[in-house]
DOLOTOR-198005 format. One record per residue (C-alpha): x, y, z. Coordinates in Angstrom, 2 decimals, always signed. Layout:
residues N
<east->X north->Y up->Z>
...
end
This chain:
residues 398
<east->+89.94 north->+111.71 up->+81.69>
<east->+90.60 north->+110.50 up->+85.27>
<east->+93.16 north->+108.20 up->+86.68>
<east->+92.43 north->+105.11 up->+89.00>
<east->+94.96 north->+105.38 up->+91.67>
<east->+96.62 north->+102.21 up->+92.10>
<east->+95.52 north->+99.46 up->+94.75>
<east->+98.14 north->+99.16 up->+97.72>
<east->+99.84 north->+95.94 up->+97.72>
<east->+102.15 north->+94.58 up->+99.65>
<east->+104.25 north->+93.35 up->+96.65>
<east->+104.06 north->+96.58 up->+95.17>
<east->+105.41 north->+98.11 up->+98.53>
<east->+108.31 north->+95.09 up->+98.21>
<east->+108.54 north->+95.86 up->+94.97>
<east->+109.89 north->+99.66 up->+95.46>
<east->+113.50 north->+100.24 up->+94.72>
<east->+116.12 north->+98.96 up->+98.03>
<east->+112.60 north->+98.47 up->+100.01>
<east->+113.89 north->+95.20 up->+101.28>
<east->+116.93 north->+96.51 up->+101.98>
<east->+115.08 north->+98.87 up->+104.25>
<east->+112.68 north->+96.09 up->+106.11>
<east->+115.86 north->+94.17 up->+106.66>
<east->+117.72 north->+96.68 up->+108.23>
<east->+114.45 north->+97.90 up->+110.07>
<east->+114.60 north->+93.78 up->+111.49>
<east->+117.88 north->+94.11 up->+112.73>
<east->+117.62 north->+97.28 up->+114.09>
<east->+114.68 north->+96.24 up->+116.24>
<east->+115.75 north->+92.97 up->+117.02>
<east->+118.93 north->+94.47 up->+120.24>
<east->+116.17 north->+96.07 up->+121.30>
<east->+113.74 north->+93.61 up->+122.09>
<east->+115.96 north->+91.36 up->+123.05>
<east->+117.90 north->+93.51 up->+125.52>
<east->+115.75 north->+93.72 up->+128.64>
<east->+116.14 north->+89.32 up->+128.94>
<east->+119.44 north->+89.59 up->+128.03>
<east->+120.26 north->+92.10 up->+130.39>
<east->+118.19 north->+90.57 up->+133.08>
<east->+120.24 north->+86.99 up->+132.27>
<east->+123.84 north->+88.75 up->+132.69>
<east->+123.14 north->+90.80 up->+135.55>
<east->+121.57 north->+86.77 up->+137.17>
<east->+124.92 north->+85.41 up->+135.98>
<east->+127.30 north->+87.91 up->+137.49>
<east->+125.53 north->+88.69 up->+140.11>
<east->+121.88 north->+88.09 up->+141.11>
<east->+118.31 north->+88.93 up->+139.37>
<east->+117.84 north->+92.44 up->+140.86>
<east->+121.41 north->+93.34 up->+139.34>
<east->+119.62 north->+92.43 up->+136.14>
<east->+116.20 north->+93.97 up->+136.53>
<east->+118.85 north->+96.83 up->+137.42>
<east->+120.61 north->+96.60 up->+133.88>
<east->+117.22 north->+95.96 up->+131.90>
<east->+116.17 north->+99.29 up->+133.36>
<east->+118.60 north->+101.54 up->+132.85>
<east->+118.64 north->+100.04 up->+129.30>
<east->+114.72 north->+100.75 up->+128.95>
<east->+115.76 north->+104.69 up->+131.01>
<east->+118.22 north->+105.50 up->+128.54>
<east->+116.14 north->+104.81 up->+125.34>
<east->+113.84 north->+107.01 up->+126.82>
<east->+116.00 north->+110.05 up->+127.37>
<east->+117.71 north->+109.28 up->+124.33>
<east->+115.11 north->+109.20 up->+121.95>
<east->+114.50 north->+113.11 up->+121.79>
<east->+118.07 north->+113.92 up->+121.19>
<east->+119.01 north->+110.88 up->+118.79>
<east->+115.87 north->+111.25 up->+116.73>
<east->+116.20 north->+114.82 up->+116.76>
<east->+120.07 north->+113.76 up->+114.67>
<east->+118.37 north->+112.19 up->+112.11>
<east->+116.01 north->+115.36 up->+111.01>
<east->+119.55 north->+117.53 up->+110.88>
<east->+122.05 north->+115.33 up->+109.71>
<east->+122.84 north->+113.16 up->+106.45>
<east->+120.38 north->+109.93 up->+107.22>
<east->+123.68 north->+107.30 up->+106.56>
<east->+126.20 north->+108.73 up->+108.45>
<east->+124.07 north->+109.35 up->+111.28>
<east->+122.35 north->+105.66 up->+111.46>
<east->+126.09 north->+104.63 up->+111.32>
<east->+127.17 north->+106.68 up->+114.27>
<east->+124.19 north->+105.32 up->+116.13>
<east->+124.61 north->+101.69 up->+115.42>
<east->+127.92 north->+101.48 up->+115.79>
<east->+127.85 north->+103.48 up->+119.65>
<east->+125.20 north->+100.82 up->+120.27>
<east->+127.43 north->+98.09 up->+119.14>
<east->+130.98 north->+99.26 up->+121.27>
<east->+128.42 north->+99.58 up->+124.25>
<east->+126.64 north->+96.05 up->+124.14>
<east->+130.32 north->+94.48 up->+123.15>
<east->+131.92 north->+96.74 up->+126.29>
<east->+129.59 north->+95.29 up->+128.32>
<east->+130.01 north->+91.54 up->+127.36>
<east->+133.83 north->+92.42 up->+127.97>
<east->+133.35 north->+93.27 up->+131.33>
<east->+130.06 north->+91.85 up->+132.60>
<east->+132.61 north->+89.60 up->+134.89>
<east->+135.04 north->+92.77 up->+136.62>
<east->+133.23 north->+95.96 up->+136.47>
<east->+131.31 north->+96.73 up->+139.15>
<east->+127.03 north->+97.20 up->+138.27>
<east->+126.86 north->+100.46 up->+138.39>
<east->+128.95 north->+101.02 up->+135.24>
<east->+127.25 north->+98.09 up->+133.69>
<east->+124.13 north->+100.22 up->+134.17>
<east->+125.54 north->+102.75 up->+132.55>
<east->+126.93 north->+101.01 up->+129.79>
<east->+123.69 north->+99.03 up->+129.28>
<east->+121.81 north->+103.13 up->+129.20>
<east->+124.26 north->+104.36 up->+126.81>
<east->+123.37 north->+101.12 up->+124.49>
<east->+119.71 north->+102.16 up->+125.08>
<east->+120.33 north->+105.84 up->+123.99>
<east->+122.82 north->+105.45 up->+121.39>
<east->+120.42 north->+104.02 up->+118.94>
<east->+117.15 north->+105.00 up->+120.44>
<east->+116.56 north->+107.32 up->+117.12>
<east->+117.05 north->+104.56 up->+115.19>
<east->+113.46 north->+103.22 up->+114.76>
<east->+112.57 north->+106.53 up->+114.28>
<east->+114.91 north->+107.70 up->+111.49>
<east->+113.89 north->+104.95 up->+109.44>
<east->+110.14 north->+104.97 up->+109.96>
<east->+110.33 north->+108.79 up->+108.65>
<east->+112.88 north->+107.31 up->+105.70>
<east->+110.25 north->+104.86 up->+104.84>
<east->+107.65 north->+107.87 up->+104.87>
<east->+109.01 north->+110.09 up->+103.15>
<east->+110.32 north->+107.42 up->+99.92>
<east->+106.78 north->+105.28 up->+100.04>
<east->+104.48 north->+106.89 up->+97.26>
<east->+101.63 north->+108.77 up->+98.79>
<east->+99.16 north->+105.42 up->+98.30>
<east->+101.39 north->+102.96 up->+99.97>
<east->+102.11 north->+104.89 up->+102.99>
<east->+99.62 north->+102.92 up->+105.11>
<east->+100.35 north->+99.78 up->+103.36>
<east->+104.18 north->+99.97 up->+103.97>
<east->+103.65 north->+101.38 up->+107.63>
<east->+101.16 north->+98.22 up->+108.09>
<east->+104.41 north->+95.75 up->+106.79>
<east->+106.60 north->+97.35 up->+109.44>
<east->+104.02 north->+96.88 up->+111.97>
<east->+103.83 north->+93.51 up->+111.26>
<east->+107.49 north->+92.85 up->+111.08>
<east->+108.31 north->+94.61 up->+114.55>
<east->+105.86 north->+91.95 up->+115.99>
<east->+107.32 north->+89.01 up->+114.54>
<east->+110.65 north->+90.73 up->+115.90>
<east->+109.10 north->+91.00 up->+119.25>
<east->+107.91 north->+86.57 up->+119.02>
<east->+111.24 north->+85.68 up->+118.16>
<east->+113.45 north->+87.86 up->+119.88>
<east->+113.07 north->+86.80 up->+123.75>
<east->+113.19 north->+82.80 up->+122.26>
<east->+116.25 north->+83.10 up->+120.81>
<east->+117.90 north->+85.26 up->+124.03>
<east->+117.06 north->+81.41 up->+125.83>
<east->+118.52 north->+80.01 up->+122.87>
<east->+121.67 north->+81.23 up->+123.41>
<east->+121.93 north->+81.51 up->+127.34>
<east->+121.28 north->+77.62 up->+127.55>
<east->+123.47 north->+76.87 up->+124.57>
<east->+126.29 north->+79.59 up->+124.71>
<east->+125.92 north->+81.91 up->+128.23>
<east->+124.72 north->+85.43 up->+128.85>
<east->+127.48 north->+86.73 up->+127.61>
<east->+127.52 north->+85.31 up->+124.81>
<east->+123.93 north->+86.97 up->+124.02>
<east->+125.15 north->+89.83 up->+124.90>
<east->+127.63 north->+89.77 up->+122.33>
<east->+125.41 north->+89.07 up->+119.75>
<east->+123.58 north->+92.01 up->+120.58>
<east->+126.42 north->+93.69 up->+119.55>
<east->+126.99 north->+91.85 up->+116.49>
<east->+123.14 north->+92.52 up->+115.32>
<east->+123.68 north->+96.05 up->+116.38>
<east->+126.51 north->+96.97 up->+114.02>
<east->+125.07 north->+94.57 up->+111.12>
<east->+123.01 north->+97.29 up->+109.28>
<east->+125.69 north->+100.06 up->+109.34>
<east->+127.96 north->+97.95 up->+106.75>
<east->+124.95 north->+98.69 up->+104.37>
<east->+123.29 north->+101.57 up->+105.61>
<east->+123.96 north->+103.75 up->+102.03>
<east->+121.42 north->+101.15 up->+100.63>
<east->+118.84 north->+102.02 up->+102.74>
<east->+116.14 north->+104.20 up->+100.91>
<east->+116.44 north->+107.85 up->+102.15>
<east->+116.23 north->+111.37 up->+100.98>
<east->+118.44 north->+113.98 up->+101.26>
<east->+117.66 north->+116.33 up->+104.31>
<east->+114.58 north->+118.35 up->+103.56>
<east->+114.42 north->+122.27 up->+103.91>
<east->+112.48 north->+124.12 up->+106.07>
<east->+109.75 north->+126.37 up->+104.80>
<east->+108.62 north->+129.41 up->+105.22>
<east->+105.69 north->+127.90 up->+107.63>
<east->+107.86 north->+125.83 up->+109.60>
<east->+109.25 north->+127.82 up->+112.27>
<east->+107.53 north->+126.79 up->+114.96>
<east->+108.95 north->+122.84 up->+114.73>
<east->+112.80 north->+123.74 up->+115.54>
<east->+113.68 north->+121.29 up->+118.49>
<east->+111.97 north->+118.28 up->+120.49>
<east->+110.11 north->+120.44 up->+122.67>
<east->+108.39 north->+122.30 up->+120.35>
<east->+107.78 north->+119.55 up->+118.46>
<east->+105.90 north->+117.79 up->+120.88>
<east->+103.35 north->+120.88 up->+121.55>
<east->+102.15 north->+120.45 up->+117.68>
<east->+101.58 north->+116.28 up->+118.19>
<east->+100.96 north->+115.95 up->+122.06>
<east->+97.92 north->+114.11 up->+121.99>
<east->+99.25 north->+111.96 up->+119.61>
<east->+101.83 north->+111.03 up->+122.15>
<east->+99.51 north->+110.79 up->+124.75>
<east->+97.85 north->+108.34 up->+122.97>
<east->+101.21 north->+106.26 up->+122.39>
<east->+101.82 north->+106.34 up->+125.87>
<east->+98.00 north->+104.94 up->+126.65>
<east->+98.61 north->+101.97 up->+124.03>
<east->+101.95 north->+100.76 up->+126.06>
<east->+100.64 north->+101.60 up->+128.94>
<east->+98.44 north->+98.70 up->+128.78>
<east->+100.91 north->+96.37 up->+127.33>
<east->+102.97 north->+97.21 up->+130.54>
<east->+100.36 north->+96.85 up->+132.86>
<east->+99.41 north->+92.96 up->+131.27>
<east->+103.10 north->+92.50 up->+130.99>
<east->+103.25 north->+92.49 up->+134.79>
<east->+100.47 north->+91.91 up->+135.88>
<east->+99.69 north->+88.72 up->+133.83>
<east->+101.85 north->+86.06 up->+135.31>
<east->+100.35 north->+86.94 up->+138.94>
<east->+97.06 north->+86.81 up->+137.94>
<east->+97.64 north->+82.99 up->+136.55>
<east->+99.11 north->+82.39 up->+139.84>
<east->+96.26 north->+83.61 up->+141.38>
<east->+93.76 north->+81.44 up->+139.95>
<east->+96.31 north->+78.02 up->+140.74>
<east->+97.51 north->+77.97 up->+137.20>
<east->+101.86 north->+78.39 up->+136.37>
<east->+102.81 north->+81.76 up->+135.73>
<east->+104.77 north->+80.05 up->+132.64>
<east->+101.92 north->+80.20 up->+130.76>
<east->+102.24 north->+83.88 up->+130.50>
<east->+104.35 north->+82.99 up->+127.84>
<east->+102.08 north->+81.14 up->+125.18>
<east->+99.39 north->+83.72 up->+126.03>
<east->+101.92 north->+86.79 up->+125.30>
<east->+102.86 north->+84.59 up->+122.15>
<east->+99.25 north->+84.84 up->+121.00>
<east->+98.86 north->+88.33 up->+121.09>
<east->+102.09 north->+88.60 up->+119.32>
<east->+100.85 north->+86.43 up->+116.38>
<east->+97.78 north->+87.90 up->+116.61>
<east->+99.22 north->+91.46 up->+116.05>
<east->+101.20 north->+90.40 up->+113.31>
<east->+98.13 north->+88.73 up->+111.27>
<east->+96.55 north->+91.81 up->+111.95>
<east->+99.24 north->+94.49 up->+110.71>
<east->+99.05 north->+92.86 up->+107.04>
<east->+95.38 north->+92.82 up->+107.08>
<east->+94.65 north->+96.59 up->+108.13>
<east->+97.46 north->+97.77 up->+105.69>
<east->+96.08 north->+95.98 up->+102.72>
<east->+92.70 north->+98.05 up->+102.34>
<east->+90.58 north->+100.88 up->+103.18>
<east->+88.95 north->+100.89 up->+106.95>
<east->+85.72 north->+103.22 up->+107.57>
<east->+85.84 north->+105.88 up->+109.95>
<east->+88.52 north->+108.91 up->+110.92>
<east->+91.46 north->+108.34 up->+112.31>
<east->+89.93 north->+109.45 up->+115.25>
<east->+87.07 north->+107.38 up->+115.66>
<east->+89.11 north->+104.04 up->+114.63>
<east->+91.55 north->+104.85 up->+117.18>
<east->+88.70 north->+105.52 up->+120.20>
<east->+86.93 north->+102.50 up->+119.02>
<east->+90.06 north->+100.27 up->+118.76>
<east->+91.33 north->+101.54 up->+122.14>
<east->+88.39 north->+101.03 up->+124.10>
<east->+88.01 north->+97.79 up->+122.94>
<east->+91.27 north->+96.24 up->+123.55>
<east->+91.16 north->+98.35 up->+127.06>
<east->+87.69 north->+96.04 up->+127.59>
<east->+88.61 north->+92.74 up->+126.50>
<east->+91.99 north->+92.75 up->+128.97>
<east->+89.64 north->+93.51 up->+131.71>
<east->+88.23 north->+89.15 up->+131.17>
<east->+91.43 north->+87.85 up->+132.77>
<east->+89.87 north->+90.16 up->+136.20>
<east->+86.66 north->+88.50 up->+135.66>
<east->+87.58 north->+84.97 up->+135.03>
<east->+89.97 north->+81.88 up->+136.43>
<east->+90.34 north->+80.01 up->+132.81>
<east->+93.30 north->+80.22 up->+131.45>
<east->+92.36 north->+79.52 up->+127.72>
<east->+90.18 north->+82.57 up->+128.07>
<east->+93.26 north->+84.75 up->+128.63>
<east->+94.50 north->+83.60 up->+125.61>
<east->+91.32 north->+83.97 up->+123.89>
<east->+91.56 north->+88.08 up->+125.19>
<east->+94.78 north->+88.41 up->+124.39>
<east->+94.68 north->+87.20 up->+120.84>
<east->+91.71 north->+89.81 up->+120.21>
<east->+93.54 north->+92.34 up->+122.00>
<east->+96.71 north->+91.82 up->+119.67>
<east->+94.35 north->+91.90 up->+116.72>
<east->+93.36 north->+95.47 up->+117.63>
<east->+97.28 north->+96.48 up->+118.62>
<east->+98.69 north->+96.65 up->+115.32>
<east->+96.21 north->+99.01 up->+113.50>
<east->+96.20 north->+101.25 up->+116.58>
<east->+100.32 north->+101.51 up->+116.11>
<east->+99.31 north->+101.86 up->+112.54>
<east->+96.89 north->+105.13 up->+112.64>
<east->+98.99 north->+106.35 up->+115.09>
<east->+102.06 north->+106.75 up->+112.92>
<east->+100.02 north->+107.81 up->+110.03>
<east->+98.05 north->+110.58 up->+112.16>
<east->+101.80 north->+111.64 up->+112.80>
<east->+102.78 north->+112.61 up->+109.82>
<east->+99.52 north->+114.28 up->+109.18>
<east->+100.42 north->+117.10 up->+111.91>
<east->+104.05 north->+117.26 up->+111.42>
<east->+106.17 north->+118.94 up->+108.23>
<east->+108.27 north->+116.20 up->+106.85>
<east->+111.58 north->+117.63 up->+108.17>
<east->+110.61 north->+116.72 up->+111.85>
<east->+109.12 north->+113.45 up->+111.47>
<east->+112.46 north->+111.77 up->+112.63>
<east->+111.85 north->+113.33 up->+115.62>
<east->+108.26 north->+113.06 up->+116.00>
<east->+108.67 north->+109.68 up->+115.72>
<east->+111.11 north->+109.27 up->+118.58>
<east->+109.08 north->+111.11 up->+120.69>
<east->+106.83 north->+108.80 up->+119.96>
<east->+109.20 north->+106.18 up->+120.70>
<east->+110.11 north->+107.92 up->+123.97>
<east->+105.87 north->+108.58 up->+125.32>
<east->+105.43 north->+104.80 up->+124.78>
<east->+108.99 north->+104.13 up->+126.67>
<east->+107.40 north->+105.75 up->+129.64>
<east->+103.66 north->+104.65 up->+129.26>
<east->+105.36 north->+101.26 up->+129.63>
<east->+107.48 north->+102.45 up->+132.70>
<east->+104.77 north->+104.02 up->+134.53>
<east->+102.56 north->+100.75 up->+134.21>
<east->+105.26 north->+98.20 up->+135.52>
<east->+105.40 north->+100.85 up->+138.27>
<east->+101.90 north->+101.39 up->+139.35>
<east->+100.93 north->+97.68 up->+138.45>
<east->+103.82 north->+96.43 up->+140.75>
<east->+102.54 north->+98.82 up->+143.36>
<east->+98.71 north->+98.16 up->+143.24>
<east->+99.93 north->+94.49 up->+143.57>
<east->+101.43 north->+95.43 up->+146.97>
<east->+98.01 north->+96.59 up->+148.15>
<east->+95.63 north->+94.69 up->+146.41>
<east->+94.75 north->+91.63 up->+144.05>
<east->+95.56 north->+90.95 up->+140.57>
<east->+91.81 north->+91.64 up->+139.28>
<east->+91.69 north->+94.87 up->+141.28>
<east->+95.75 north->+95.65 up->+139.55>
<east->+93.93 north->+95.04 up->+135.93>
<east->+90.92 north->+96.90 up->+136.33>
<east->+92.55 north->+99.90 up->+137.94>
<east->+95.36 north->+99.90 up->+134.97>
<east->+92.88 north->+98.53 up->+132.06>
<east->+90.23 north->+102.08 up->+133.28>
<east->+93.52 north->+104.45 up->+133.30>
<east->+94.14 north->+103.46 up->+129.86>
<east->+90.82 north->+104.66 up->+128.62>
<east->+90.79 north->+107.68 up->+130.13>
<east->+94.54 north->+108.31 up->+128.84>
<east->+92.87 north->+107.40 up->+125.21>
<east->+89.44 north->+109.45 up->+125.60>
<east->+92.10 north->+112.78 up->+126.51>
<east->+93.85 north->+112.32 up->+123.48>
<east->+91.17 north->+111.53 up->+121.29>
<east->+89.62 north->+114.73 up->+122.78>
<east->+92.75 north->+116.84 up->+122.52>
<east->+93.09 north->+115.96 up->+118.90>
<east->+89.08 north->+116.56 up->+117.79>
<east->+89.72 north->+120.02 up->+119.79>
<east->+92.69 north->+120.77 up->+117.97>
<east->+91.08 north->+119.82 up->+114.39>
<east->+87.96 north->+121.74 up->+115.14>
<east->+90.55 north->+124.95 up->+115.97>
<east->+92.42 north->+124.79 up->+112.71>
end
């Protein structure tokens, strides 16, 4: 007699016991850190001028980065609850610190207030990714990963809207504050979150004992996390002087980045609830290169509708990519690292962003927009053809 697995559901993954207690917290925990860099860039105009912001939204966006190893690297050694608490709560004291003294202290220790926010919590994400992993029955996995997709990117739409919000209604500091006020929000329930207890290491895990040697077993996969962000940075910056280019207001950068949001979003639900042909591999090539090719139209074309057009295809192919990335994850790490795999994760696509506000800013310097997106837009396939390489290599090996 066989046994008909269960279709994944959303409801079903709802359904599992303190699930929405997890997604909630997940929300919050998300939501300081999208809404951050404005923030930061808003208190740093009001104290002082728009490069003292751009100063604080960086050393935010530095310290997740070198946090993320370390922090996530917590939350595969230590109890899960008392270890998000710690976290959230350091986050918290250093977005409220900075509110308190965003009018006295000189900018360099806001900068380093605003990194120790970004490192405090920056294995946050990551720890509760892995929880949701590890307490989602084997079946779900992809549809629950698909829900928190989806929720990051309504996080992401909302997030930067409601920083205005509360500059034009309150001030700056007053969004900074309720940074802090979301940041400490999901400690007070924290021991309802879904989690297991701290998995042991067996007798084949040796090898995956600290962030460095974690990241030899799932490098490609990180290479491939810093490709996808990579060329969100690169449109990120690039974007609004390319519509300036062409006579149109860089403003619209806005409703355009709103559409890929959306986009995304619709897209998370509807790759988690069924089965998609192809490896992991070949979806993730596929999906690259595509997105990669329709974000080269806004080189080739002055119509502004059109960019919207690209970038709501391009956000349709974001979500899964985020999606098979996680999933391929856990595939080549034991479940007592995944905290950390994930932050590593968290930390590649930190700095695949970075790179490409860098080198897009710089090919601006010497060159046109078109040139800027076709130079970054190329780079991104090749990053994604290296990785996709690296891992077929790797599978062929074992």
């Amino acid at each position: 007699m066989t046994t008909t697995e269960p279709a994944p559901t959303y409801r079903a993954v709802l359904a599992g016991t303190g699930n929405r207690t997890w997604y909630t917290a997940a929300a919050l925990v998300r939501a300081p850190v999208v809404m951050a860099p404005l923030a930061l860039v808003l208190l740093g105009h009001a104290t002082s001028s728009f490069a003292a912001g751009g100063l604080l939204a960086a050393a935010h966006a530095l310290g997740e980065a070198a946090g993320a190893p370390l922090m996530g690297r917590r939350f595969d050694t230590r109890p899960f609850v008392g270890q998000l608490r710690l976290a959230l709560l350091l986050e918290a004291a250093a977005f409220a610190a900075l509110a308190a003294l965003a009018s006295s202290a000189p900018i360099p220790v806001l900068a380093v207030l605003a990194a120790l926010a970004g490192a405090a919590a920056a294995g946050a994400p990551g720890g509760l990714r892995a929880q949701l992993a590890a307490t989602a029955a084997p079946h779900l996995r992809r549809t629950a990963l698909s829900l928190e997709s989806s929720l990051n990117q309504s996080v992401w739409a909302f997030g930067p809207p409601l920083v205005s919000l509360l500059y034009v209604q309150v001030s700056a500091v007053g969004a900074v504050v309720v940074l802090a006020v979301l940041s400490g929000l999901p400690a007070s329930f924290a021991s309802r979150i879904p989690h297991r207890p701290l998995p042991q290491p067996g007798p084949d895990d040796a090898p995956a004992e600290n962030p460095v040697k974690v990241l030899r077993l799932m490098w490609p996969t990180a290479v491939l996390s810093a490709g996808i962000m990579f060329l969100v940075g690169t449109v990120d910056v690039v974007l609004p002087a390319r519509l300036t280019d062409i006579g149109s207001s860089e403003a619209l950068a806005g409703p355009v980045l709103t559409a890929f949001a959306v986009a995304s979003v619709l897209s998370g639900l509807v790759y988690g609830g069924r089965r998609w042909p192809g490896s992991a591999q070949t979806q993730s090539l596929v999906l690259l290169l595509t997105m990669a090719a329709v974000l080269t139209l806004p080189a080739w074309t002055g119509t502004p509708w059109s960019y919207a057009a690209a970038f709501a295809v391009a956000g349709l192919l974001y979500s899964p990519l985020l999606i098979i990335r996680n999933l391929t994850l856990q595939e080549q790490l034991p479940e007592r690292v995944w905290a950390t795999g994930f932050s590593l994760l968290y930390a590649a696509a930190g700095a695949g962003y970075g790179v490409a506000s860098l080198l897009s800013a710089a090919a601006l310097k010497f060159t046109d927009s078109s040139v800027a997106i076709m130079l970054c837009t190329s780079l991104t396939a090749a990053l994604g053809v290296i990785s996709l390489l690296a891992e077929k290599r790797r599978r062929a090996r074992a």
